[in-house]
C-alpha positions in Angstrom: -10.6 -79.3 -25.5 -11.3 -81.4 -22.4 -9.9 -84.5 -23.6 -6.6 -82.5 -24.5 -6.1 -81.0 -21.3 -6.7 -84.8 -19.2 -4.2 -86.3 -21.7 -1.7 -83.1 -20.8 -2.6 -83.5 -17.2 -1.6 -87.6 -17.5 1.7 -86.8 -18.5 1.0 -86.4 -22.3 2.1 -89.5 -23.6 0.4 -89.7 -26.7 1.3 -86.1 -27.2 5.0 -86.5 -27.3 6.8 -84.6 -30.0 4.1 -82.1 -30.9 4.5 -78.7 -31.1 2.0 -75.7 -30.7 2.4 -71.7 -31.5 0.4 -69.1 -31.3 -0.8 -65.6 -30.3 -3.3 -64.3 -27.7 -4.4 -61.6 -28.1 -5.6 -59.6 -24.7 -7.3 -56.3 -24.8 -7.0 -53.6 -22.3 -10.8 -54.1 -20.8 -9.8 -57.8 -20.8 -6.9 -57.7 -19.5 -8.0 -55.1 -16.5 -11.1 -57.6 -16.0 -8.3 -60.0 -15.8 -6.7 -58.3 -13.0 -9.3 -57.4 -10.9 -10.6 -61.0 -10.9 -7.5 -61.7 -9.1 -6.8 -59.4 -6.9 -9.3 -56.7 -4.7 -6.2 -54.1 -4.6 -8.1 -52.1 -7.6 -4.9 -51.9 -9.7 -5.7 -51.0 -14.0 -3.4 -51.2 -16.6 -3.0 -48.7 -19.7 -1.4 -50.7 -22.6 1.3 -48.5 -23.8 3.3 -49.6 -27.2 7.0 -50.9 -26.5 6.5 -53.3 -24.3 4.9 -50.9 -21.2 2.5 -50.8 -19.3 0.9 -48.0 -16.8 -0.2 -49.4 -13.9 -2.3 -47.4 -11.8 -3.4 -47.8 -8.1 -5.4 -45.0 -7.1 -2.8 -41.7 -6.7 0.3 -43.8 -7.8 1.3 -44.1 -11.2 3.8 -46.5 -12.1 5.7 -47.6 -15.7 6.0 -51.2 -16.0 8.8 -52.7 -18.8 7.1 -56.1 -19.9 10.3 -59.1 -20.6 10.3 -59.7 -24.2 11.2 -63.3 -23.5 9.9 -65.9 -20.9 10.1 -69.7 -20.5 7.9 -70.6 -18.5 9.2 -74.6 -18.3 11.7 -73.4 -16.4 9.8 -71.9 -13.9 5.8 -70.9 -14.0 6.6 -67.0 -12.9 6.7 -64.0 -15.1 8.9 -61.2 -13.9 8.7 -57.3 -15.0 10.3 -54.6 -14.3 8.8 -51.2 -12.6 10.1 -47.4 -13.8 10.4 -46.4 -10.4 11.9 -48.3 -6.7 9.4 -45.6 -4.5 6.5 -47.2 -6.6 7.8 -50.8 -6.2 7.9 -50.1 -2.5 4.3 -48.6 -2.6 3.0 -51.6 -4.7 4.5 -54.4 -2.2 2.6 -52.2 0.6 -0.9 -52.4 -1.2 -0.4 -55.2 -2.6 -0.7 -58.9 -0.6 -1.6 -61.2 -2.8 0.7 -64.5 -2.0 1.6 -64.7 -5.9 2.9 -61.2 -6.8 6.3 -61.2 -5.5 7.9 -57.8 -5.4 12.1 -57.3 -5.1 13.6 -53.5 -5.8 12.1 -52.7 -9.3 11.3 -56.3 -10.2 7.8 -57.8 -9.8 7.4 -61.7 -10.0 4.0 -63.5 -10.6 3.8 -67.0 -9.3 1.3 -68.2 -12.3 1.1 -71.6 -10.4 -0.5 -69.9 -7.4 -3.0 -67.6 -9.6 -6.4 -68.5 -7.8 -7.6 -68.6 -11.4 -5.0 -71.1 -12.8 -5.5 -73.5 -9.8 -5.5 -77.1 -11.0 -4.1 -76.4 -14.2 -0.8 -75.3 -13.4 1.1 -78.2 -14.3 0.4 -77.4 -18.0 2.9 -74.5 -17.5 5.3 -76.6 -18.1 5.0 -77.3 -21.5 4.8 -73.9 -22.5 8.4 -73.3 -23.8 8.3 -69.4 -24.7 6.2 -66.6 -24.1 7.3 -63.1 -26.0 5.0 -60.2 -24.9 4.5 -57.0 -27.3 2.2 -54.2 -27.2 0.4 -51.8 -29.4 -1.6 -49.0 -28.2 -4.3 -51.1 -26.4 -3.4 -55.0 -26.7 -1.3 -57.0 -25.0 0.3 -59.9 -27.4 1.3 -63.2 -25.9 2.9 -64.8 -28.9 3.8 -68.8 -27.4 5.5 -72.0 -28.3 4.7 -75.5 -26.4 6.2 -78.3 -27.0 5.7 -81.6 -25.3 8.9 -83.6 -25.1 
């Protein structure tokens, strides 16, 4: 795996033309271990099916709408959307981290600024698509990467 990510991180030469997909699979204790790894704010997630979320942050309760669709070649930043504007407003008052990025309902994460993606962001680029999908519980990042 190490020699695979210092070819990527050389400009991926040799790698031209091949093509990766796949599925990760991320668990609501994960994926609440996750979050609390990168930020103090003590915000948890309930994985909800159809593509939601519950975020909670202590009294507020918030519905977040996951994007079915992302590329993240474009641009290394996810964007969802939040139920409600007065908990959009509460969030962006709680919440200071310089990656999370909050605009009326919409809530940007600047992967490339993640403390725990540091020095590896430049492999975003290769990742084509990310389509996210929930089940009761899981959090399914299905992705493509090419390298062109």
């Amino acid at each position: 795996m190490t020699a695979l990510i210092r070819e990527l991180e050389s400009g991926a030469a040799r790698l031209r033309g091949t093509t990766l997909d796949g599925t990760i699979r991320l668990a609501e204790p994960a994926l609440n271990q996750l979050l609390a790894s990168a930020t103090s704010a003590g915000l948890t997630l309930a994985v909800l099916p159809g593509n939601r979320l519950a975020a909670r942050l202590g009294m507020l309760h918030a519905t977040v709408m996951l994007p079915p669709i992302s590329d993240l070649s474009r641009s290394p930043e996810l964007t969802f959307s939040l139920a409600s504007i007065a908990i959009a407003w509460a969030l962006k008052q709680v919440l200071k981290q310089p990656f999370i990025h909050i605009h009326g309902r919409s809530v940007t994460i600047d992967l490339a600024e993640v403390p725990a993606l540091r020095g590896h962001h430049h492999l975003l680029r290769f990742i084509r698509r990310v389509e996210l999908s929930t089940e009761p519980g899981v959090v399914a990042a299905h992705f493509h990467v090419a390298v062109a």
